[in-house]
DSSP file (Angstrom, degrees, kcal/mol; ACC not computed):
  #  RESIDUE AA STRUCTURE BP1 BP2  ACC     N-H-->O    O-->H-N    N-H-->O    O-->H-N    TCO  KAPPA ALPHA  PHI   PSI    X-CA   Y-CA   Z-CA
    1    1 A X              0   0    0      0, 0.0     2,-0.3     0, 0.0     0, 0.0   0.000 360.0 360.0 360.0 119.3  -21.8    6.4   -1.2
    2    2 A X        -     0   0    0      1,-0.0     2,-0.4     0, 0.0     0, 0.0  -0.663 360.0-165.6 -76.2 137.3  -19.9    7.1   -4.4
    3    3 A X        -     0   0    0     -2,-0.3    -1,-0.0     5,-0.0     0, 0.0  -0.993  15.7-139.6-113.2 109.6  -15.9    6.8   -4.0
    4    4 A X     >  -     0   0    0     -2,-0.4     4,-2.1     1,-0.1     5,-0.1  -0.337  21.3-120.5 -72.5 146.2  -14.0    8.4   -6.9
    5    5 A X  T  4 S+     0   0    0      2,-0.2    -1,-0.1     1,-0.2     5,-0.1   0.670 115.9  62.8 -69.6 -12.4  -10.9    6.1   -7.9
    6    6 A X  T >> S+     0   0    0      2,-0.2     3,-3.7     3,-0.1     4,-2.2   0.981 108.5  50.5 -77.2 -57.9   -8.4    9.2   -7.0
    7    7 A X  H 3> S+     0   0    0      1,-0.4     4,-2.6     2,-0.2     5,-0.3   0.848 110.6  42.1 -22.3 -65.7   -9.9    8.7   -3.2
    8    8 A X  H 3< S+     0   0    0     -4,-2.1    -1,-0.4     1,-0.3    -2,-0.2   0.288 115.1  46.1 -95.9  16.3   -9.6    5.6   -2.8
    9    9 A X  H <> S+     0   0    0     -3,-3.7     4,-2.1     3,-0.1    -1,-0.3   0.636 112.6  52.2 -98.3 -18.8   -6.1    5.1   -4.2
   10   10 A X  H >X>S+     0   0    0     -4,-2.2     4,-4.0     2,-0.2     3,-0.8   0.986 117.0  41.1 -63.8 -71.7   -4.7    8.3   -2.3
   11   11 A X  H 3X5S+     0   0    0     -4,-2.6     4,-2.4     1,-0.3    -1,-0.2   0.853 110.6  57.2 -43.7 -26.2   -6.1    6.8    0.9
   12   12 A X  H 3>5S+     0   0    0     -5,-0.3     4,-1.6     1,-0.3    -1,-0.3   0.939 114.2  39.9 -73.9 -26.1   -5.0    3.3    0.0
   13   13 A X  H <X5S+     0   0    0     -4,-2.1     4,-2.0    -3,-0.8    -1,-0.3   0.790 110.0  52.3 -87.2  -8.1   -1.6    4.6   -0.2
   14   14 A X  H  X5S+     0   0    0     -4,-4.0     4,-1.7     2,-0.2    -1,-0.2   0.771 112.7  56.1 -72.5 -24.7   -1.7    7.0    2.9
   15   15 A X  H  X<S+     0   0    0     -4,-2.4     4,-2.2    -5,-0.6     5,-0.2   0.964 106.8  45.4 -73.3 -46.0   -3.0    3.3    4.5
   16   16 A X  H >X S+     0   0    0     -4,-1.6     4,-2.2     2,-0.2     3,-2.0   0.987 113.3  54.2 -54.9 -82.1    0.3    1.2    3.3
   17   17 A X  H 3X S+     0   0    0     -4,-2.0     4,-3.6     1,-0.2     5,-0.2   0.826 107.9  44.6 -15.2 -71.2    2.3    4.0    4.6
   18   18 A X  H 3< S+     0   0    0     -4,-1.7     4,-0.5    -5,-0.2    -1,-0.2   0.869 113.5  52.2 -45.7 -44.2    0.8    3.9    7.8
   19   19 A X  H XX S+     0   0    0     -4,-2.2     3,-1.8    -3,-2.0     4,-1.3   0.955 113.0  42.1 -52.4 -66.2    1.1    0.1    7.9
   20   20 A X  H 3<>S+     0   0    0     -4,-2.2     5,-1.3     1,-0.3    -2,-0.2   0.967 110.2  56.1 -49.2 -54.5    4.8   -0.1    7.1
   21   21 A X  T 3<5S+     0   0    0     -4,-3.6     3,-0.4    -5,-0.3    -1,-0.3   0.594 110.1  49.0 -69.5 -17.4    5.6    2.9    9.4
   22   22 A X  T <45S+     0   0    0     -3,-1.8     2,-4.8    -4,-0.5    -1,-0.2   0.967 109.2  51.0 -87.4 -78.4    3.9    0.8   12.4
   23   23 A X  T  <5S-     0   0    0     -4,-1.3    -1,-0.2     1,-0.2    -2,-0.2  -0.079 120.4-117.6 -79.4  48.4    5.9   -2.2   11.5
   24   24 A X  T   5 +     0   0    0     -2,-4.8     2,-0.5    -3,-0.4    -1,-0.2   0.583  63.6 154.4   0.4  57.7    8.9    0.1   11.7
   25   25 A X      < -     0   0    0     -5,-1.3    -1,-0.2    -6,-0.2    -4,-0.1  -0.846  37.3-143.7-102.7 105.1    9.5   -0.6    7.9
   26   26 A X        -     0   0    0     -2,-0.5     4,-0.5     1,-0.1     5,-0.1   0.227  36.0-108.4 -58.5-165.4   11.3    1.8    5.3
   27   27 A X  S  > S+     0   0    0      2,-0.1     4,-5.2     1,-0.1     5,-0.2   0.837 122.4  57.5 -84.6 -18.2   10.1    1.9    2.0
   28   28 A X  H  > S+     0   0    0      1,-0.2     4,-2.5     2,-0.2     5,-0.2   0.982 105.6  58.7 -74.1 -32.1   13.4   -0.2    0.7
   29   29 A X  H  > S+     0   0    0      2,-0.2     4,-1.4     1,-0.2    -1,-0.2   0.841 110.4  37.9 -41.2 -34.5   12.2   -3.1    3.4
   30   30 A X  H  > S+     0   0    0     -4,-0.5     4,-0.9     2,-0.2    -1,-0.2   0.795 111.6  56.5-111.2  -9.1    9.2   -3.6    2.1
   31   31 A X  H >X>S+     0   0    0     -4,-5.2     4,-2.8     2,-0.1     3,-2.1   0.984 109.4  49.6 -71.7 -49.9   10.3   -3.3   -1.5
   32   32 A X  H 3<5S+     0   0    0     -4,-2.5    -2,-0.2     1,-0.3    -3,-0.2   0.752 115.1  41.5 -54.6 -20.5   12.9   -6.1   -0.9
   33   33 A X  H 3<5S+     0   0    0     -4,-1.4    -1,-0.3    -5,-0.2    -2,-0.1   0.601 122.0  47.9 -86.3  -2.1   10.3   -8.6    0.8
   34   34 A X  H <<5S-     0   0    0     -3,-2.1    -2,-0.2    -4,-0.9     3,-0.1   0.605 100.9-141.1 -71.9 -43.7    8.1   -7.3   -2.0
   35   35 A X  T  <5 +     0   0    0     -4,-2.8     2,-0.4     1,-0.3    -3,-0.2   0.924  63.0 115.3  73.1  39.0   10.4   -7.7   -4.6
   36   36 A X  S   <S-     0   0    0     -5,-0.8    -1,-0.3    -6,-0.2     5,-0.3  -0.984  76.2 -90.5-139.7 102.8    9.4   -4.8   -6.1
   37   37 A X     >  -     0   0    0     -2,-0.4     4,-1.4    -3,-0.1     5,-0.2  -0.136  29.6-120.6 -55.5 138.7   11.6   -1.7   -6.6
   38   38 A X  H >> S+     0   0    0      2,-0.2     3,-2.1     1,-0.1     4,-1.2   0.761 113.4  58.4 -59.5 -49.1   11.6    0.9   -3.9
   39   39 A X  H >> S+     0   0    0      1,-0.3     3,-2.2     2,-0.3     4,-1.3   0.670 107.8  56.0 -38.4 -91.8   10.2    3.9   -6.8
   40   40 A X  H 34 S+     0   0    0      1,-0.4    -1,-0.3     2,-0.3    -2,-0.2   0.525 110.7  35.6 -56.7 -58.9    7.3    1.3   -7.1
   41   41 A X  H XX S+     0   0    0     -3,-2.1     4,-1.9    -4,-1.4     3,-1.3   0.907 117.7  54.0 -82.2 -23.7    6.4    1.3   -3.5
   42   42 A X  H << S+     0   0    0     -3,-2.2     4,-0.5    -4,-1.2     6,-0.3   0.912 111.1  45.2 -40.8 -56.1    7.2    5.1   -3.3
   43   43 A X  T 3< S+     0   0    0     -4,-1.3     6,-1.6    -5,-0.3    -1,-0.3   0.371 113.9  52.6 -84.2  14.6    4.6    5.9   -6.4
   44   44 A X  T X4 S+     0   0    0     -3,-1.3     3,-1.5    -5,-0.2   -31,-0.2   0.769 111.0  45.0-114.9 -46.2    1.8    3.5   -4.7
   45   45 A X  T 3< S+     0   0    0     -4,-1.9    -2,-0.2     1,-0.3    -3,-0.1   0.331 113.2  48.6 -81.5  11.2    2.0    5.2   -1.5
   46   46 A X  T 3  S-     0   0    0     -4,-0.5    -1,-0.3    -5,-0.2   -36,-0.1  -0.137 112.2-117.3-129.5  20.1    1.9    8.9   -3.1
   47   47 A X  S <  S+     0   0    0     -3,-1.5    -3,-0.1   -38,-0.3   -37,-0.1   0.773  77.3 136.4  43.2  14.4   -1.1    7.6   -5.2
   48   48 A X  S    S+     0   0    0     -6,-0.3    -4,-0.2    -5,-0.1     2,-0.1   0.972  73.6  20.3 -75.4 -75.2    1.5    8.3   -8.4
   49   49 A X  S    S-     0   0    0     -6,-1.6     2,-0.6    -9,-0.1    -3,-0.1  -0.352  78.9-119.3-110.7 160.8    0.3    4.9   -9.9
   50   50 A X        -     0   0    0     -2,-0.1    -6,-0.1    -3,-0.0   -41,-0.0  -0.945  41.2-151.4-115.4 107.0   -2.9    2.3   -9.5
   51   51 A X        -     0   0    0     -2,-0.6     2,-0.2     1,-0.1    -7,-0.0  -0.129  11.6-113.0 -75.2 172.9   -1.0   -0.7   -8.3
   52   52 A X     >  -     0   0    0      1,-0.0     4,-1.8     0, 0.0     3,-0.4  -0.465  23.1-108.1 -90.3 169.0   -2.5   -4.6   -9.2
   53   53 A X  H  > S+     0   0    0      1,-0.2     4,-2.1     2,-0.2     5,-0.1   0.858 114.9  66.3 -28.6 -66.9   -3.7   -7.0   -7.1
   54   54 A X  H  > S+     0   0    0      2,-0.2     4,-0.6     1,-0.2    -1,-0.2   0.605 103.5  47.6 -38.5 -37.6   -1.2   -9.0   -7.3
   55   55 A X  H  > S+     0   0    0     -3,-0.4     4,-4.3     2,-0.2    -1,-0.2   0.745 103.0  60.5 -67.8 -55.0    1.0   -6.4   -5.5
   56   56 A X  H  X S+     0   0    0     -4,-1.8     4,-5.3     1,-0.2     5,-0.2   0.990 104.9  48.8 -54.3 -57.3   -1.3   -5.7   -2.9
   57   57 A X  H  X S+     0   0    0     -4,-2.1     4,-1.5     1,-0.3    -2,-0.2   0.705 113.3  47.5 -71.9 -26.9   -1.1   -9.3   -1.8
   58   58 A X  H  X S+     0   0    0     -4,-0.6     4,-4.8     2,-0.2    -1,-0.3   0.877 109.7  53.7 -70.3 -50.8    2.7   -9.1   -1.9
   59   59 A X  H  X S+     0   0    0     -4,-4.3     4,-2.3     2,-0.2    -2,-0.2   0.951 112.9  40.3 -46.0 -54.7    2.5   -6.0   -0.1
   60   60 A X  H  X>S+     0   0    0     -4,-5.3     4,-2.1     2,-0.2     5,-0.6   0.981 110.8  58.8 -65.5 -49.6    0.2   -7.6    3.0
   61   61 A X  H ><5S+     0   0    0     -4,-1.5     3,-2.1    -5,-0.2    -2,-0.2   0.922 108.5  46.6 -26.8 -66.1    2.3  -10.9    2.8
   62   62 A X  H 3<5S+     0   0    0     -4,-4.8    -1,-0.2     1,-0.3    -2,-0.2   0.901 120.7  40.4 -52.4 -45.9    5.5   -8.3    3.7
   63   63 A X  H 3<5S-     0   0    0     -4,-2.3    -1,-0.3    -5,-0.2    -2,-0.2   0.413 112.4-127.3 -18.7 -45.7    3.5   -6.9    6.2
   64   64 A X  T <<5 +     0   0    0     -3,-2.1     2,-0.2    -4,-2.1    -3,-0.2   0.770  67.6 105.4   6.5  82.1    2.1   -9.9    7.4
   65   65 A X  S   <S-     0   0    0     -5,-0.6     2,-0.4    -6,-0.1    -1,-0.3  -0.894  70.3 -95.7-129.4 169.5   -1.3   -9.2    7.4
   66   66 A X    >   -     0   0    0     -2,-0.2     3,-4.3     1,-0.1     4,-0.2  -0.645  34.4-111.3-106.6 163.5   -4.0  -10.3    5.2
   67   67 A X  G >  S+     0   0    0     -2,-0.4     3,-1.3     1,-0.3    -1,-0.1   0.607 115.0  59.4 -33.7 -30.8   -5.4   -8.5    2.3
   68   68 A X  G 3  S+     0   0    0      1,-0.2    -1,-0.3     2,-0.2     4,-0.2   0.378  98.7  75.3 -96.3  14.8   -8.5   -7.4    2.9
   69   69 A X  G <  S+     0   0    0     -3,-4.3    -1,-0.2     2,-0.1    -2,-0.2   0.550  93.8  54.7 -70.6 -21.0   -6.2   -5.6    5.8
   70   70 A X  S <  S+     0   0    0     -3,-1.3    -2,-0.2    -4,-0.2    -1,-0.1   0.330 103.5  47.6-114.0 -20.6   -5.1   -3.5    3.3
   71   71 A X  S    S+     0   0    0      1,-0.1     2,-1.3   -56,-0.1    -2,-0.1   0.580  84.5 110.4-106.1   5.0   -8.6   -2.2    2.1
   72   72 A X        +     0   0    0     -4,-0.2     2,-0.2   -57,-0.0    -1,-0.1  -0.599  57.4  93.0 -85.4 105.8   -9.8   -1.5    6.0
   73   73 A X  S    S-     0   0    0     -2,-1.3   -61,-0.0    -3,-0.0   -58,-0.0  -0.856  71.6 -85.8 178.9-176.2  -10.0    2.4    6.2
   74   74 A X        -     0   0    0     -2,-0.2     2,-0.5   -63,-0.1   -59,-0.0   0.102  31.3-125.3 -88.8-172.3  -11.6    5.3    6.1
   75   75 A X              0   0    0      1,-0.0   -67,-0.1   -64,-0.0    -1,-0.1  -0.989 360.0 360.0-112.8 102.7  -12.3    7.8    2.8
   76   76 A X              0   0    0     -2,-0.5    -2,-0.0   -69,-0.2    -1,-0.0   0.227 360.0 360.0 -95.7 360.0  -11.1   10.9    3.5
């Protein structure tokens, strides 16, 4: 199955969303345990930017899950 990169960043950020919003976390909570400015986590979860690695893994840390937590969903 081909996945276009707009897909899969839209979903990855509709997936963060969803994560935080369980762990009844705004977006400025998980930018300060991110360390990361809230616009930043705003534009990842709006698919506005293609975030790093590095970020992601900061992101599951705040979370606290692990990474590959962060790629588990569906393609919509």
């Amino acid at each position: 199955m081909d996945i276009s990169e707009e897909s899969f960043i839209a979903n990855l950020g509709v997936h963060i969303r969803q994560l935080r919003e369980k762990k009844n976390m705004s977006q400025q909570d998980l930018a300060n345990d991110c360390a990361i400015p809230k616009s930043q986590v705003a534009r990842i979860e709006r698919a506005k930017i293609n975030t790093t690695v590095r970020t992601l893994i900061k992101i599951a840390n705040a979370l606290g899950i692990e990474p590959k937590e962060l790629m588990d969903f569906s393609i919509k």
